[in-house]
C-alpha positions as CSV (number, residue, x, y, z in Angstrom):
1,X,72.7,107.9,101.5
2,X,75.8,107.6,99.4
3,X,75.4,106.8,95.5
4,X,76.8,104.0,94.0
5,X,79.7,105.7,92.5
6,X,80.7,107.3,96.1
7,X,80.4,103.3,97.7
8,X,82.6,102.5,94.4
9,X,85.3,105.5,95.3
10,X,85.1,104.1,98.8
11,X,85.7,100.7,98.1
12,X,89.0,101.5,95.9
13,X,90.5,103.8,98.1
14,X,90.1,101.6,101.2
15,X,92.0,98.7,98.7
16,X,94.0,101.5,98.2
17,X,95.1,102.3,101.8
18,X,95.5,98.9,102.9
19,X,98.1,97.7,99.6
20,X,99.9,100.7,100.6
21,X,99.7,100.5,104.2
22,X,101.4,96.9,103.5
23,X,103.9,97.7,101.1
24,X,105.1,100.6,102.9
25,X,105.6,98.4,105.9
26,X,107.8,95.4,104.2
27,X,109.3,98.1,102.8
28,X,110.3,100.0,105.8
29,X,111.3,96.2,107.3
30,X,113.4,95.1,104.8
31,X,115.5,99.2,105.4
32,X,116.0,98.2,108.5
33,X,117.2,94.7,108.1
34,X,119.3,96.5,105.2
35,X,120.1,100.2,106.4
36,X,119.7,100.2,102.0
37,X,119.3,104.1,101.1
38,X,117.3,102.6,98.1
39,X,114.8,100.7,100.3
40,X,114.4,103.9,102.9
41,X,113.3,105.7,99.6
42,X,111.1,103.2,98.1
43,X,109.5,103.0,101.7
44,X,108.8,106.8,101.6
45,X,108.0,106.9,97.7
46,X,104.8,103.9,98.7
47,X,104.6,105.7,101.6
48,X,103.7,109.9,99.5
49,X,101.6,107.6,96.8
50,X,99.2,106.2,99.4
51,X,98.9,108.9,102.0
52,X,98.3,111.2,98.5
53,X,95.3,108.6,97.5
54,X,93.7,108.6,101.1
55,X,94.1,112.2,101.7
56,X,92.4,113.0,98.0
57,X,89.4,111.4,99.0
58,X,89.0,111.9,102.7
59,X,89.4,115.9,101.8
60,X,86.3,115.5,99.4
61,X,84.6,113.5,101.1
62,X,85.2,114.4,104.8
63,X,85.9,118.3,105.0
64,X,84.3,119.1,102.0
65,X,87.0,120.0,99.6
66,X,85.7,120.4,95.4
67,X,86.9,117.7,93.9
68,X,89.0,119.4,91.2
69,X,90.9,120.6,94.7
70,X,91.2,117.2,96.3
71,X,92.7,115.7,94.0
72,X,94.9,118.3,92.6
73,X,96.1,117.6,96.5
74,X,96.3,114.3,95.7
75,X,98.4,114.1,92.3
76,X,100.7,116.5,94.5
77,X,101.7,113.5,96.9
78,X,101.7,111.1,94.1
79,X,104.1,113.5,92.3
80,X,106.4,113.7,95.0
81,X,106.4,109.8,95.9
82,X,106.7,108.9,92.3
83,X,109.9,111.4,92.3
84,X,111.2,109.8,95.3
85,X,110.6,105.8,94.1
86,X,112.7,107.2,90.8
87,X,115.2,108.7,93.2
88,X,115.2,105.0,94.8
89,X,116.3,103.1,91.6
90,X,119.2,105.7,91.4
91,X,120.2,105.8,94.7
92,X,123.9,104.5,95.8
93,X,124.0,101.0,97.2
94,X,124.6,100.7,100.7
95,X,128.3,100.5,102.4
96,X,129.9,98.0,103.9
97,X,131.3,98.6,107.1
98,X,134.3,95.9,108.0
């Protein structure tokens, strides 16, 4: 039976999932309504942050990973999709075509 802190960890990462799954889909809508290289990037940077939160957890809690492992996997993708949503405030605007 699963503790009260493990229902807890549960809990936020299924939250978690399902904010990002959300945002990373408007996101990835409005890039194609825009072709915006700022939007594709934002959509990927949501996109690293929440596959790096379910990925942490599912590896500790589903294969087994130590925990100090998990989420050392974890900060990893949230790194990298907090590089790329910086990248996204920096990248050019999109061009017109005539």
């Amino acid at each position: 039976m699963l503790g009260a802190n493990a229902v807890l960890l549960i809990g936020m990462k299924t939250v978690t999932l399902f904010c990002g799954v959300i945002l990373t889909t408007l996101t990835y809508r409005a890039y194609r309504r825009t072709r915006a290289p700022a939007m594709r990037a934002l959509c990927l940077g949501i996109g690293f942050v929440t596959l790096g939160a379910i990925l942490g957890g599912s590896l500790h809690q589903f294969v087994g990973m130590p925990v100090a492992q998990s989420v050392t996997v974890e900060e990893l993708f949230t790194a990298a999709g907090f590089f790329i949503l910086t990248y996204s405030v920096y990248t050019d605007q999109p061009t017109t075509t005539n």
